[in-house]
N, C-alpha and C positions, 0 to 999 in steps of 0.2 A: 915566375919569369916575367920578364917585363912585354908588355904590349909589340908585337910582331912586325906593326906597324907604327911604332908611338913615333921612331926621329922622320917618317915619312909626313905624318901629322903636323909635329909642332914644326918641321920646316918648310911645309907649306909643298913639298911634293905632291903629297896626296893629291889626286885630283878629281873632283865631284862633277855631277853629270854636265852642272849648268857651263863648266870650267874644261868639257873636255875637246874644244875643238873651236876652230873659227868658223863662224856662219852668220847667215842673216838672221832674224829675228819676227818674232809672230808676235803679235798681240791681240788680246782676246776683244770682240763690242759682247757686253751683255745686258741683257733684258732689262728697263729700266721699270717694269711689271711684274708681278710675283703671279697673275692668271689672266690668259685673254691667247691674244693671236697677233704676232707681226703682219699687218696688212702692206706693207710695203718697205722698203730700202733703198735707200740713195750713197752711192758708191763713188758717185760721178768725181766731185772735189778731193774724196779722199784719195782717186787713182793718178790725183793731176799733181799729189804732193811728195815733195822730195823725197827719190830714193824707195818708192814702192816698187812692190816687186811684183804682189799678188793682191786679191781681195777675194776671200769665202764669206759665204753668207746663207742662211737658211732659206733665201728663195730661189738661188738655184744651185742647190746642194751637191757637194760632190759626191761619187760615189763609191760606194762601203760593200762591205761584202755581207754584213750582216748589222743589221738595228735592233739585236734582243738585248742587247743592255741600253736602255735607252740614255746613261749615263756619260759612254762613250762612243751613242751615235751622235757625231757631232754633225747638228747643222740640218737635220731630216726631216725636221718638222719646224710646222711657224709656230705651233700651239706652244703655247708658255704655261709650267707646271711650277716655275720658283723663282724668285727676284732674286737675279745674276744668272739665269740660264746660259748659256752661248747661243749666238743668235747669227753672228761673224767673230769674222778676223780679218788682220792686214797685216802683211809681210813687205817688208821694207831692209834695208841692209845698215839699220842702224836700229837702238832697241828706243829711241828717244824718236824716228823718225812713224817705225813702226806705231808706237803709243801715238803722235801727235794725228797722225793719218787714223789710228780708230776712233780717236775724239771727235773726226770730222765725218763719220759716215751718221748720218742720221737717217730713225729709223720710226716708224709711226705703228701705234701698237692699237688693239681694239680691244681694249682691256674689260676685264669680267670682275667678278667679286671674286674675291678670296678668302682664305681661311687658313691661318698659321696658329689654331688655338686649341691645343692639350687641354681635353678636361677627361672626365673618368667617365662620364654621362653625355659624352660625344656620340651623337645618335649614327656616326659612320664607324662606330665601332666592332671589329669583325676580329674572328679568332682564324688564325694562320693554319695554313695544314702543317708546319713546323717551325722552331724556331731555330736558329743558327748553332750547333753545324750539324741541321737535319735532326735533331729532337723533337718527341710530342712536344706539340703546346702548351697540351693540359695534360697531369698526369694525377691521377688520386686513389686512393685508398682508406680503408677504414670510415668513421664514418664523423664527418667531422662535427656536423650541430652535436649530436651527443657526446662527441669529448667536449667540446664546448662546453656545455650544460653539464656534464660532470664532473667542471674544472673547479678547484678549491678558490683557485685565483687566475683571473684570464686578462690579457687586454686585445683591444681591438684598435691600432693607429695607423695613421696613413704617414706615409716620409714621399716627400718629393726629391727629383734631383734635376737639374737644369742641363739644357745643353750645356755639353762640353766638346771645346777644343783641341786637339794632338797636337797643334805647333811644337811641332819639329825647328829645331835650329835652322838646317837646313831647307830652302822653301824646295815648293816640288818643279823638277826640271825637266827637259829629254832635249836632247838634240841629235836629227833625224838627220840620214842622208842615203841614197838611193844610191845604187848601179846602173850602171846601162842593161844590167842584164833581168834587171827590177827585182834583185833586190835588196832587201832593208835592213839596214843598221842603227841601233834605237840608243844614245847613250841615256841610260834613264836611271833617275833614283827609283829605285824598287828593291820592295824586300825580299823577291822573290823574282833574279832573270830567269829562270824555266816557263813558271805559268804568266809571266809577265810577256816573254816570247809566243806563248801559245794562244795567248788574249789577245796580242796585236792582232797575230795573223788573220785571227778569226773575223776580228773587227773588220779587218781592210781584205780578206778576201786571197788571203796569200795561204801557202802551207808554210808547219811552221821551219822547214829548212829553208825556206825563203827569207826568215826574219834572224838577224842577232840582234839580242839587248847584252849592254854591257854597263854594269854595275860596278865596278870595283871598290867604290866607299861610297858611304850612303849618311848622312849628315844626319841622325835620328830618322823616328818614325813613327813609334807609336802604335805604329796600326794603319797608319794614313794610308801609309804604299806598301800596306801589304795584297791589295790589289794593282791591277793597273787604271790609273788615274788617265783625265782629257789630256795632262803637257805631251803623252806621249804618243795620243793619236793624235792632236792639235801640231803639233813637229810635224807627222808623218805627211799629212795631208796637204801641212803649208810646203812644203819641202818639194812635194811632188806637183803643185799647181805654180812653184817658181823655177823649177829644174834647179838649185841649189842645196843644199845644205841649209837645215834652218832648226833655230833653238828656241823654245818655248819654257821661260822660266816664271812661274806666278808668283805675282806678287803677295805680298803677308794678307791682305785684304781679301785676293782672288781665292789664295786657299782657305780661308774661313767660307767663304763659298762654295766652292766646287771640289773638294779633296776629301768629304766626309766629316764626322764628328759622331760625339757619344748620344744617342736619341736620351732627349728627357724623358721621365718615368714617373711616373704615380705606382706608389706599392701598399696597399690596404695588407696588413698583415694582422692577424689573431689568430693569439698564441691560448693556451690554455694550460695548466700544470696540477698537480695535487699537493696536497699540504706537504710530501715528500721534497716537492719539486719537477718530478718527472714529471713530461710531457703526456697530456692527453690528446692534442688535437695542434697544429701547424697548419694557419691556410695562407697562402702569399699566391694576393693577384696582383698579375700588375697592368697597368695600361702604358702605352709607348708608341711612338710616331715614326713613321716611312713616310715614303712621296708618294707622288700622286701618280710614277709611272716605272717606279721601283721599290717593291720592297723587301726589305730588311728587317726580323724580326729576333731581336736580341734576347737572348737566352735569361733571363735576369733573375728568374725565377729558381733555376733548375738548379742551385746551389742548394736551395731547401730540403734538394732529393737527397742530400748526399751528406747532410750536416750532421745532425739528430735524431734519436730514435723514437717514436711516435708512432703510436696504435691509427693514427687519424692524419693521414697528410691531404691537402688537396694545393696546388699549383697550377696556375694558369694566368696567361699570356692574351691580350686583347690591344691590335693595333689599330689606329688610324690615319687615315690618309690625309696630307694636307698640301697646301704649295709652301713647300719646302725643299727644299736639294736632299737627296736621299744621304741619310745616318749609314755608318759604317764602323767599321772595329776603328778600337779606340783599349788602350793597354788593358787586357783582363776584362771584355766585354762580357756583361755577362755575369761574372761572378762580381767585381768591382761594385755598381750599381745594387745589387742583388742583396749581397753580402753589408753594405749600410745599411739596410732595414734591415735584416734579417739580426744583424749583430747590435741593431739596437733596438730594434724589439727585446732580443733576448735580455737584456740590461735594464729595459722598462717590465720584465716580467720577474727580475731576479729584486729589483726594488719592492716590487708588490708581494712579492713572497716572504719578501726578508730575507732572503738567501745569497750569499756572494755571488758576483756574477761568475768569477773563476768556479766555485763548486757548482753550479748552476749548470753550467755547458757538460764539468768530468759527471756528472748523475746522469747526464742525458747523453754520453759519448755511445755510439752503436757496437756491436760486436760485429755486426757486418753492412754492408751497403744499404741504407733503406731503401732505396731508388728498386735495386736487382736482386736482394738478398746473396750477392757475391762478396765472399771474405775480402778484406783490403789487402794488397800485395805488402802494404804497410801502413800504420795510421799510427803516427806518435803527436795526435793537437793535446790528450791533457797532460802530457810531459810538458811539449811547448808552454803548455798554461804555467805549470809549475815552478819550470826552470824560468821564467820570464817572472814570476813573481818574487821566486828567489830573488834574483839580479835586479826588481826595480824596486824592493822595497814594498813590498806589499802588504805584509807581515800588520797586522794590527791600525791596517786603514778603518778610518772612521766612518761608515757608510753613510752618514748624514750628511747632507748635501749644505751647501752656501755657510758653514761653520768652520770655515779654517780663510786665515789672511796673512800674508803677506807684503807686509806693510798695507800699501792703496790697495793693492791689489788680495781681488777671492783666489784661493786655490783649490785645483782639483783633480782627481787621476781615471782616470777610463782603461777599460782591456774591450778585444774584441779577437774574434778568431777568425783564420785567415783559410783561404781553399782554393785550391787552383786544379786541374786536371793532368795525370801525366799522360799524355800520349806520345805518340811517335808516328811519322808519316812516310812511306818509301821513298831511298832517294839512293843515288848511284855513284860509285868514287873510283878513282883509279891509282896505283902506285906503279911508279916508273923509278927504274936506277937509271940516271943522268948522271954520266961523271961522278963528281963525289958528292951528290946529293943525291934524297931519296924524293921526288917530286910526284906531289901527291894533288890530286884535281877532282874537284867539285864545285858545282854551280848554285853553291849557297852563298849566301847575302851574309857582308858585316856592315850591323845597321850604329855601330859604334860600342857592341858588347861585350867585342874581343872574340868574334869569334872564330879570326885566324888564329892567334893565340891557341883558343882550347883545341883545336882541330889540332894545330902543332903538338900539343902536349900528348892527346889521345893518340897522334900515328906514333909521334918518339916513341909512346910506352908499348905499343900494338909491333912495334919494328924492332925495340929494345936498341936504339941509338939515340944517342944525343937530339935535343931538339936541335941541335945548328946545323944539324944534317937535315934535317926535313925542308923542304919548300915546300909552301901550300899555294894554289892558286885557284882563286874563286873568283866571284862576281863576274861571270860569263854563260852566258848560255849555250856558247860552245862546250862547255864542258860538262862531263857525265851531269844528267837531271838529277836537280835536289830540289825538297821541297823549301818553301818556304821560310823566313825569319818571320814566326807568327806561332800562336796556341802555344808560347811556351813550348815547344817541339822541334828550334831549330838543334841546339848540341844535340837530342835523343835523336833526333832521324840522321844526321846527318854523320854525330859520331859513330851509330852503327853502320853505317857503309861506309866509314874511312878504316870502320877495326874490320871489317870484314872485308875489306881488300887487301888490306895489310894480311890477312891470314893468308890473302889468295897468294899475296908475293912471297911470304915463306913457302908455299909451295913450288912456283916455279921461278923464284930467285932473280929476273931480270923485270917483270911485270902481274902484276894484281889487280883483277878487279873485279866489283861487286853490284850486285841491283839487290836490295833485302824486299822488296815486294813481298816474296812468300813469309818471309821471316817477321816480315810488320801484321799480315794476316794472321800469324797466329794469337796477336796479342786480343783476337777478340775473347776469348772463354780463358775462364778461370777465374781470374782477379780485377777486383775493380782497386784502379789505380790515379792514385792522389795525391798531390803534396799538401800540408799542413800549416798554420804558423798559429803565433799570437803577436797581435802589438798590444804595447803601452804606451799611453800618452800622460804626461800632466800637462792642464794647459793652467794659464793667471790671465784673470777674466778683469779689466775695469770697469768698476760699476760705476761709473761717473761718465766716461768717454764708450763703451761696451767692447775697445780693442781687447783680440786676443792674441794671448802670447804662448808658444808650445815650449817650454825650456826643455823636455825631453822625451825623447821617443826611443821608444826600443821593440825591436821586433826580434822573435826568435821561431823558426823554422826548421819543418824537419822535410830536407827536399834530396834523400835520398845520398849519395855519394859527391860533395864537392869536389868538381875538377877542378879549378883556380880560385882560391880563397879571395886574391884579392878583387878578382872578374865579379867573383858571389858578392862580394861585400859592396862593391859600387853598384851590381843591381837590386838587390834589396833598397839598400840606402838610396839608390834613385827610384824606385817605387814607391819608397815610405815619404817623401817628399812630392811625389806627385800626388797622393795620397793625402794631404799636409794640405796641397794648392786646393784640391778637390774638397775638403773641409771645411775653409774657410775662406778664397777667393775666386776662384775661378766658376764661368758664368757668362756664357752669351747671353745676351737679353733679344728677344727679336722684337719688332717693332711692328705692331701689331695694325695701325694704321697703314703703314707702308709697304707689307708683309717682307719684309728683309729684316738682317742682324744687325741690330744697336751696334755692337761690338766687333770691329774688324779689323786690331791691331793688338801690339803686347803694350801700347799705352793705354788700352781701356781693359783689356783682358789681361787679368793679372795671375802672371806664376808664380812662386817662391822666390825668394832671392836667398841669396847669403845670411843677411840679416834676419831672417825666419826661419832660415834651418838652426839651431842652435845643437843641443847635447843630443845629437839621432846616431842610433848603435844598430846594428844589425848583428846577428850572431845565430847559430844552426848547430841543432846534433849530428852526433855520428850515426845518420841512419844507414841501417844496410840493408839492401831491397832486393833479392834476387832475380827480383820479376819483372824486371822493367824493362832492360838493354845491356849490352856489352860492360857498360861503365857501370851501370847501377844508379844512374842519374836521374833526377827529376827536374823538367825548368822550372827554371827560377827568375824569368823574366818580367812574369805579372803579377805572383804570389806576394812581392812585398808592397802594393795597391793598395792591394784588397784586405779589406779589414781597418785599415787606417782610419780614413775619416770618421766610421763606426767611434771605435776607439776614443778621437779627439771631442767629438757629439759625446759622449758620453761622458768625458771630463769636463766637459761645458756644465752639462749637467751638477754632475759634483760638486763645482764650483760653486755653482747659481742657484741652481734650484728650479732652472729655465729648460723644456724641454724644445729643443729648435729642431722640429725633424723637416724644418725644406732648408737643404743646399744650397748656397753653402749660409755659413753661420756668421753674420757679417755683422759688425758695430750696432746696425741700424738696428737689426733684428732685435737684438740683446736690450738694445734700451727700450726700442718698442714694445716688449714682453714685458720689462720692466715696468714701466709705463703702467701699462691694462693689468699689470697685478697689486 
């Protein structure tokens, strides 16, 4: 069926947070210091300039109801922890008058030394009590120096990977406005109005039937807004220090700042195997960055737990603190990052073996979880391997690297395997007969996945009527609690409490409804639950210029029961291209003199375009998984990331002969290897 909302969209109906309403306007002053202390601010010129309304500032701070995320205490402290802090703001009733009035508040800062520099042997280096979402840090088994040492063939390398950006289409917005009766109305991009409502409240000191956030389209996201971001306390605050209505939209620059990104990584990985091939020993450390009054500790490692079977695992996680803006989810946190070393390890251990990379991974596939020793609810990755080498031509590759051309151009082909998590999180629905539709209400985010669509699909089949009978309505937080667009777990959580109210209305025929709380509890015992994939990449490498070019990708997964093929196939396909960017372009550089980001637009930070996506196919088995949820679904909204860039690294490889393990793999790199060999 076609998109729910698609002639709302292309006719410009749809209306986004920054777009929902008339108001003044807030803009942000921030820290022109990455560490020290605001010793003073002058407001005086910027309250005399046209069209202010208000002026916040961190020396006499409004007040909040709570400062434990120090992220979205805005304005509580002088102390500076990242260059772009929020330091003020100025409300003004025009968004040119508001910006010109923050250029003029100056501010005098008593600046300290800093430190924005990742290395492995950063003596602030400290292991977490867990990493995201509440996993050990360190988790090991077996014993690894002696698989080590009794490995036929072993390697030991380190892959780096650089900040990265979520630039969402849409930037991040809210626009705020009070009652008389106090209180709050948040129109905000977030992927999640329930906990985005329950995070205001807490911040500003309200309950949360004191707060609506309203959602109803959400311009991308990535991960960015799957918490709640400053636009949405930065509204609330200016809104209430002007007595109007006020909207806080950041600019492309502001959210490379203040809205999150993917923490860089160092991953020291040694692998070990027997002249068979099977594994003797897996260690994957990694090291990775939070701030200096938030931290975030990215799961990057704990994909290792779940991959391969090995007598010997050990994994662990070591953060450091820096002045930087705190790291946040970012598509497939975690495994994304994790799953490049890990998958190109594996391909640096299957060269030294002599062994195909595809046979290499099906010898070491596990019979059951390494991590828990719990059976998988379902695990089809050496199908995926299989059925992907069927389909890309695999049959009689030449394992020998830099020996195939293309006219100017080297060519080459890489595989990597792909792993995502299935979970599912409690979330609540209702269904109502309204005249002749069946209207059905949930307070889940469409972050542009479609996923009024699948919700319509799942109640039609749950109701057994037409989809044109169905209404769905989301993006409110007045409506039954859903969780989040995030973990891959928006369709699982939330299609099980649209089928499970839908049951409730077959019961009593005018109205249905559901909370699966106890029902999502049970999914802790029994089965450990996964989705799967493989990608292929060929890339054609210039050895003259060192650009590279990907003529084809393909990815094949097995994620359980597809509910809209073609919803499945644009998120794959837009994974495996983000995947693609992550590869070979994408890359904030921070500037280590001035501790802020090189890189604060999509004219220095570069995505994919048209022109680089060329032959990219995405395609899934018929798995069937009894163990998941009502549908029998697994998400599929980060599983086609992960594993890509692996992949394209290792058709570099093939190509060259060049092993580029720091992200991404750029011109320079290629001829400078070139170069020194």
């Amino acid at each position: 069926m076609n998109r729910v909302e698609g002639i709302d969209k292309v006719t410009g109906r749809a209306k986004y947070a920054g777009e929902s309403g008339e108001a003044a306007y807030v803009f942000a002053v921030q820290s022109a210091v990455p560490s020290g202390a605001v010793s003073a601010m002058d407001t005086a010129a910027a309250r005399e300039m046209p069209g202010v309304l208000a002026v916040l500032t961190c020396v006499d701070p409004p007040v909040l109801g709570s400062a434990e995320d120090a992220e979205l205490a805005l304005f509580q402290t002088r102390e500076i922890a990242f260059h772009g802090q929020l330091v003020g703001a100025v409300v003004a009733d025009t968004l040119e008058n508001a910006r010109a009035a923050a250029a003029a508040v100056r501010v005098d800062y008593a600046a300290t030394a800093h430190d924005v520099g990742l290395r492995a042997d950063h003596p602030g280096r400290y292991t977490p009590d867990k990493v995201n979402p509440g996993l050990p840090a360190d988790l090991s088994y077996g014993d690894i120096e002696a698989g080590l040492a009794a490995a036929a063939v072993s390697i030991d390398v380190t892959y780096t990977t650089p900040t990265l950006h979520n630039n969402p289409m849409e930037p991040h917005a809210a626009l705020a406005a009070w009652d008389d009766e106090g209180h709050l109305t948040v129109a905000d991009s977030t992927q999640g109005p329930s906990a985005d409502r329950d995070t205001i409240a807490t911040v500003l000191g309200l309950r949360p039937d004191q707060v609506r956030v309203i959602s109803p389209h959400v311009g991308g996201g990535f991960g960015s807004k799957g918490t709640t971001r400053p636009p949405a306390i930065l509204a609330a605050l200016a809104a209430r220090a002007a007595g109007r209505p006020v909207k806080a939209v950041f600019t492309r620059q502001q959210m490379f700042q203040l809205t999150g990104y993917r923490t860089p990584t160092i991953q020291r990985l040694r692998l070990g195997a027997g002249q068979d091939g099977k594994l003797t020993a897996v260690a994957h450390a990694v090291t990775e960055q939070t701030a200096i009054r938030t931290e975030f500790a990215e799961q990057t490692a704990t994909c290792a737990r779940v991959m391969y079977a090995t007598p010997a695992l050990s994994t662990t996680h070591r953060l450091v603190r820096l002045n930087v803006p705190a790291p946040s989810w970012m598509r497939a946190p975690g495994e994304c990052p994790g799953m490049y070393a890990l998958e190109s390890a594996m391909d640096e251990l299957a060269v030294a073996a002599g062994i195909d990379p595809i046979e290499l991974r099906a010898r070491n596939d596990p019979a059951t979880e390494p991590e828990s020793g719990k059976p998988f609810s379902s695990r089809h990755l050496v199908e995926c391997l299989r059925e992907g080498a069927r389909r890309f031509g695999w049959a009689g590759r030449d394992p020998r690297p830099a020996v195939r051309a293309t006219g100017p151009w080297l060519s080459g082909t890489g595989v990597a395997a792909s792993t995502y998590p299935a979970r599912r999180q409690p979330s609540s629905a209702s269904v109502t007969a309204e005249g002749d539709k069946l209207v059905v209400r949930i307070a889940a985010a469409d972050i542009g996945t479609g996923a009024r669509t699948a919700l319509t699909r799942i109640a039609a089949e749950c109701l057994d009527v037409p989809t044109g009978q169905v209404q769905l309505e989301l993006g409110d937080s007045s409506l039954p609690d859903a969780w989040l667009a995030g973990g891959s777990m928006g369709t699982a959580s939330w299609g099980s409490a649209v089928a499970a109210a839908c049951a409730d209305f077959h019961k009593n025929g005018t109205r249905g409804t559901a909370d699966t709380t106890e029902e999502v509890a049970a999914d802790s015992g029994g089965f450990a639950r996964h989705a799967f994939g493989a990608q292929f990449a060929e890339v054609l490498v210039h050895p003259g210029t060192g650009e590279v070019r990907v003529p084809r990708l393909l990815g094949v997964f097995a994620a359980g029961r597809i509910i809209d093929q073609t919803l499945a196939r644009s998120q794959f396909i837009g994974g495996m291209t983000m995947g693609l960017g992550m590869a070979l372009m994408e890359e904030t550089v921070v500037d280590a003199a001035q501790g802020g980001f090189v890189h604060r637009d999509l004219a220095q930070y570069h995505v994919p375009t048209c022109a680089d996506v060329q032959d990219i196919e995405a395609m899934w088995l018929d798995e069937q998984d009894p163990h998941l949820n009502p549908m029998g679904s697994k998400g599929i909204g980060e599983i086609g990331i992960v594993g890509t860039a692996a992949a394209i690294g290792n058709a570099v490889w093939h190509a060259t002969g060049q092993r580029i393990r720091d992200l991404p793999i750029t011109p320079a790199k290629i001829l400078s290897r070139s170069d020194h060999e």
